[in-house]
ZAGUVEX-985801 format. One record per residue: x, y, z of N, C-alpha, C in turn. Coordinates in steps of 0.2 Angstrom, whole numbers, plus 2048, in hexadecimal, padded with zeros to 3 digits. Layout:
N
XYZXYZXYZ
...
***
This chain:
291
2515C37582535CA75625A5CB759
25F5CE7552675CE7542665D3759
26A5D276026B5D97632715DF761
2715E77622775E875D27D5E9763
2815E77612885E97652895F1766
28C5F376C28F5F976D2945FC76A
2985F676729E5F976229D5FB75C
2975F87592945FA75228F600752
28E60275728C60975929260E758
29860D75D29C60F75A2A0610756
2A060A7522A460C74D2A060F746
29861174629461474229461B746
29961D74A29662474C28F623750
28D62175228762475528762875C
28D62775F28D62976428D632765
29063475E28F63D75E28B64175E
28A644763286648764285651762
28265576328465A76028765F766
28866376328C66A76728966B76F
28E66A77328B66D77A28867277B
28767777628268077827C67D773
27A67876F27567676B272671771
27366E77526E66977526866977A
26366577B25E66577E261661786
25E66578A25E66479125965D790
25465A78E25265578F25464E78D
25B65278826064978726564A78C
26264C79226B649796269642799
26464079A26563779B269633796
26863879026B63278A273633789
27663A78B27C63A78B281638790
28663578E28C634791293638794
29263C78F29A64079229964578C
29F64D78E29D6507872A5650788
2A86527802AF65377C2B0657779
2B465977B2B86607752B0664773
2AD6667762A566B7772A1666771
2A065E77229A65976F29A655774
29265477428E64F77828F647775
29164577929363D77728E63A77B
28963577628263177728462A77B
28262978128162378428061D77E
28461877C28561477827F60E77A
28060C78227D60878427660A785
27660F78726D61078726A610780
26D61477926D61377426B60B771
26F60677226E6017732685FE776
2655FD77B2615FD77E25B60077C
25960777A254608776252606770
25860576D2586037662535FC765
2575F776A2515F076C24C5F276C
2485F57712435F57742405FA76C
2415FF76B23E5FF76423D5FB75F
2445F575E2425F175823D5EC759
23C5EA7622375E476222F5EB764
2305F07662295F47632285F175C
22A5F57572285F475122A5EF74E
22B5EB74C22C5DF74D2235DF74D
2215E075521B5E17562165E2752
2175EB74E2145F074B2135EB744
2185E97422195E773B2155DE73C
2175DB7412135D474220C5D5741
20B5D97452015DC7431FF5E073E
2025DF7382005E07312005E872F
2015EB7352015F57342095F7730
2085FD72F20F600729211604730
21660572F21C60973121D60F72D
21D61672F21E61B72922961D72A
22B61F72623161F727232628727
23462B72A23463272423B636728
23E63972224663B72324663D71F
24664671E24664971724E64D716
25064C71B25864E71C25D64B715
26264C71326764B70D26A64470F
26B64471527263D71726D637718
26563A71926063271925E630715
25B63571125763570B25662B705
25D62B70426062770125D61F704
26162270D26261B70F25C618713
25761E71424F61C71724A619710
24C61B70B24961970524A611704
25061170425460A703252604708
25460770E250602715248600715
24560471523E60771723A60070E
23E60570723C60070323F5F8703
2445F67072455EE70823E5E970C
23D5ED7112375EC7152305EC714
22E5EF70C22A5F27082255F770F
2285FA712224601716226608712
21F60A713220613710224617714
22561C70E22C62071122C62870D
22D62C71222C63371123363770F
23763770923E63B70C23F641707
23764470423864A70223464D706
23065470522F65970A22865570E
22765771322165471521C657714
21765271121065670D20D65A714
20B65C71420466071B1FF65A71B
1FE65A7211F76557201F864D720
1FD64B71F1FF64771B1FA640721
1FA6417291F763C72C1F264072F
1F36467301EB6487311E764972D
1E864B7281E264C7201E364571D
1E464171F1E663871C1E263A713
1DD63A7151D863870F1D863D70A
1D96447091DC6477051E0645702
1E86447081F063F7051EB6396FE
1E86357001E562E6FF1E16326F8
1DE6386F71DC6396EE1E063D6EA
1E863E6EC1EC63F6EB1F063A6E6
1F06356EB1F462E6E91EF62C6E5
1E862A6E41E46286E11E562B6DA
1E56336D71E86376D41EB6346D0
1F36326D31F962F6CF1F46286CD
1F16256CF1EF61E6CA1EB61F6C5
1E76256C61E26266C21E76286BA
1EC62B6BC1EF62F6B71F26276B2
1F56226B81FA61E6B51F46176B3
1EC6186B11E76156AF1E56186A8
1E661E6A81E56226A31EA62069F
1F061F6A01F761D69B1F5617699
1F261269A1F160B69B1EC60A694
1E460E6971E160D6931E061268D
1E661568B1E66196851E5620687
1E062268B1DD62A68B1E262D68B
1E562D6901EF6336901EE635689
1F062F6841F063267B1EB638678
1E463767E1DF63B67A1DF64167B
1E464267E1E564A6821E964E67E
1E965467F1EF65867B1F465867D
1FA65A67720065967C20265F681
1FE6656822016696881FF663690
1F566168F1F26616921F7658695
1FA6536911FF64F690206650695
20865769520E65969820C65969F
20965E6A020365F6A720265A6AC
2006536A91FF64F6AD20564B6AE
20964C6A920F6486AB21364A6B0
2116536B12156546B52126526BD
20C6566BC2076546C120B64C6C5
20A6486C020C6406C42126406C5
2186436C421E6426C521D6456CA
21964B6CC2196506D521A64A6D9
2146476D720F6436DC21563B6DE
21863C6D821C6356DB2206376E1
22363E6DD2286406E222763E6E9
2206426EC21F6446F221C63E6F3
21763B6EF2156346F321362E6ED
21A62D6EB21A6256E721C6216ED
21E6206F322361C6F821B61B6FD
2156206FD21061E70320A61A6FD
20A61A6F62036176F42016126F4
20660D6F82026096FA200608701
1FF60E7031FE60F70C1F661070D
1F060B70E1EA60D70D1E9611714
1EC6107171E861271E1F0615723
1EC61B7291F161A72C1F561772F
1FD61A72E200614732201612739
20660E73C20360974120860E747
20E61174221561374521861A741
21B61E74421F622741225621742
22C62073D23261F74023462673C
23962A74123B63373E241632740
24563573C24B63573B24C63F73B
24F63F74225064674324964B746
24564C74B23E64C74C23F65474D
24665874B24565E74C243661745
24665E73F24665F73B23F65E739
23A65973B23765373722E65673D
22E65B74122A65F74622365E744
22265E73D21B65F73B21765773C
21B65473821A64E73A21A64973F
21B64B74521F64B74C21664C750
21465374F21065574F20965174D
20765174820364D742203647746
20764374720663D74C20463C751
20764175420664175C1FB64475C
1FA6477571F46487571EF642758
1F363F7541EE6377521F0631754
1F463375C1F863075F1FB62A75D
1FD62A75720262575420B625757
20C62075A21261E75E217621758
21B62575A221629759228623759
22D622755233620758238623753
23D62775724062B75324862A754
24D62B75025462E753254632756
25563375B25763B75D25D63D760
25F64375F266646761266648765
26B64C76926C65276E26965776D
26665876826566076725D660766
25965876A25165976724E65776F
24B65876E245654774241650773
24364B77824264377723A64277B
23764877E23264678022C64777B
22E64777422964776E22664276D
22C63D76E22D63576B22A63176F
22962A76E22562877222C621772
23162076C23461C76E23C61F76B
23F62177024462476D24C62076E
24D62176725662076725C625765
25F62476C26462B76B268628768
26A62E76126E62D75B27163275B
27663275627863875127463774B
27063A74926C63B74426E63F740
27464173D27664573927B640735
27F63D73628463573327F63172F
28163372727F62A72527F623728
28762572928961C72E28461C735
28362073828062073E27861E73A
27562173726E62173326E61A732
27261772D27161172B27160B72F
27560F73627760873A27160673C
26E60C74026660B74226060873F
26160A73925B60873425D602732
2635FD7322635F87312625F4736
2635F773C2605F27422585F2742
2545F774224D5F974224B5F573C
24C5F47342485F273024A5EA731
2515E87342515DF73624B5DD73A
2495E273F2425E174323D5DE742
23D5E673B2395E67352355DF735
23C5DD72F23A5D972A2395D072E
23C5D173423A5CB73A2345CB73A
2315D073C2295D07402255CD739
2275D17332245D172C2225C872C
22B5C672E2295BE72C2275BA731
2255BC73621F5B873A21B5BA739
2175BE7372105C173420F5BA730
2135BA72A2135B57252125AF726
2175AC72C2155A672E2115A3731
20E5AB7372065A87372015AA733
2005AD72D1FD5AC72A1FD5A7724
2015A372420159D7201FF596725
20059972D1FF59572F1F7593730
1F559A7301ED59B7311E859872D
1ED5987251EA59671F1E958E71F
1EE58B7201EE5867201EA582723
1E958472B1E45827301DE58272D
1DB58A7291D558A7271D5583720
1DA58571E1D857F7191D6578719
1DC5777211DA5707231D256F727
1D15757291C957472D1C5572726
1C75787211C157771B1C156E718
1C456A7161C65667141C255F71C
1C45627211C355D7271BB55D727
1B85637251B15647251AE563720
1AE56371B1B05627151AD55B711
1B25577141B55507121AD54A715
1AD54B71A1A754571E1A154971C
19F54E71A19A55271519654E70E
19E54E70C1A054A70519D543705
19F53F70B19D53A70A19853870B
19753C71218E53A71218953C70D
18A54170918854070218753D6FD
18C53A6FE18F5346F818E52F6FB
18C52D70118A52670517F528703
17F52D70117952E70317552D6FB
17A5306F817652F6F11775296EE
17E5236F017C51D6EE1785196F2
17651A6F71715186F916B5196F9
16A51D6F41635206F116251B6EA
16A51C6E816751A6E21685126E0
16B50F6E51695076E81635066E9
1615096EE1595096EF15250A6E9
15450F6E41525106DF15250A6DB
1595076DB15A5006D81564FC6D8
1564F96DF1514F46E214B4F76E1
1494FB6E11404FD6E113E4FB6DA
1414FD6D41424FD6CC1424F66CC
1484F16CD1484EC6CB1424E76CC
13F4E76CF1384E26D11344E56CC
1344EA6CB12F4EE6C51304EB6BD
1374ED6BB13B4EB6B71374E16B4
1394DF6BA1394D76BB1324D66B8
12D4DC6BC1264D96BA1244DB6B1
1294E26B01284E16A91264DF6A3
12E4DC6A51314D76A312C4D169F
1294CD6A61264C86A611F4CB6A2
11D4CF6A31194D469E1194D3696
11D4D569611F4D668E1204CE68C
1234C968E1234C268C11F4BF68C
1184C26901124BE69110E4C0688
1104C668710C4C968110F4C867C
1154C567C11B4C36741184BD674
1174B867A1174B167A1114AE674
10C4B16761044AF6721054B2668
10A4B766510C4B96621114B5660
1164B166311A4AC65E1164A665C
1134A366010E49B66110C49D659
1084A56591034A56531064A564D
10D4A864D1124A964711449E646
***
């Protein structure tokens, strides 16, 4: 796993903090110095969290759990869509449905909804409907994509929340911590970090800062993703080579068993055969004499 450099911190902005009368007394570990009235973010510790998050979820993602992404802010929207679907994990960046991780199974006949609509399309019925009743559902499914085309293939709670802005993002924050789902978030000077369970002091209001982050966190990602894969190919393998090891000396002693049944069979027939044989030429013999 790539560590990130301090300078590439700063040269993405991350180091900005917000206004000295806006921020929370419980980011002063995280800050370094304030300038011209802004909080300037401790780069190094910045750094430092940012690790220990990425090999958190490396972990999260190697044990086969989803990550949920959510950023419903203008400057993320784009770029958590983007990261989030590289690493095929779901992603929140319009409004946050209610419910969304405490009512799960609701969310989950929702999304089932939008398949039923795009099976109807499939097997003809859409056509058998009228065209008000037509428009309706079309609109219906374009809602539903809106708000949750990015989570329908999320069967189950996720493993991890990652929030981008956690003042903004409160309900959700909330919802988690219910269902004590590990929290890791951006967080600025103006939020309180004891929400999070894994927290990276950022500017969360910079694209460049956003992007910087989410590029380091979904490389973890998609790390952890491909040792998942290598041990499950490796898994596969083993079981193949048991099935075949156990398999194999099975086969033969089968195959050792029925020719040797039907050797045996042989031998027992041929003496039979033999005495036939001689049978039948005792009975032709006195029939050719008389011819």
């Amino acid at each position: 796993m790539a560590l990130v450099e301090v300078k590439e911190l700063l040269d993405s902005g991350v180091h900005f903090g917000h206004l000295t009368r806006k921020w929370d007394p419980n980011m002063a570990p995280y800050i370094y110095m304030e300038r011209n009235g802004i909080h300037i973010i401790n780069l190094y510790k910045t750094a430092a969290k940012l690790e220990e998050a990425s090999q958190a979820l490396a972990k999260i993602a190697t044990s086969g759990r989803k990550i949920l992404f959510v950023a419903t802010k203008k400057q993320a929207k784009d770029i958590v869509s983007e990261k989030a679907g590289n690493v095929n994990m779901p992603y929140i960046t319009e409004r946050w449905p209610g419910g969304m991780l405490t009512n799960f199974v609701t969310i989950r006949k929702a999304v089932k909804k939008m398949a039923t609509i795009d099976r109807m399309k499939k097997d003809g019925t859409f056509l058998t409907l009228s065209k008000k009743e037509r428009l309706q559902v079309d609109r219906l499914r374009a809602k539903l994509e809106k708000n949750l085309g990015s989570i329908s293939d999320m069967t189950r709670l996720p493993g991890a929340l990652f929030v981008i802005d956690i003042k903004r993002e409160h309900i959700a924050i909330k919802e988690a911590q219910k269902l004590n789902i590990p929290i890791f978030a951006m967080v600025d000077t103006n939020c309180d970090p004891r929400q999070v369970d894994y927290v990276i002091p950022a500017n969360d209001d910079a694209s460049k800062s956003i992007e910087k982050i989410l590029t380091n966190v979904t490389d973890a990602i998609a790390e952890g993703l491909a040792v998942r894969k290598v041990e499950k190919d490796s898994k596969d393998a083993e079981k193949t080579a048991e099935a075949t090891a156990t398999k194999d000396p099975k086969d033969e002693t089968t195959e050792a068993k029925v020719e040797a049944s039907e050797a045996k069979t042989e031998a027992t027939e041929a003496p039979k055969a033999k005495s036939k044989a001689k049978k039948v030429a005792k009975e032709e013999a006195p029939v050719k004499e008389e011819e």
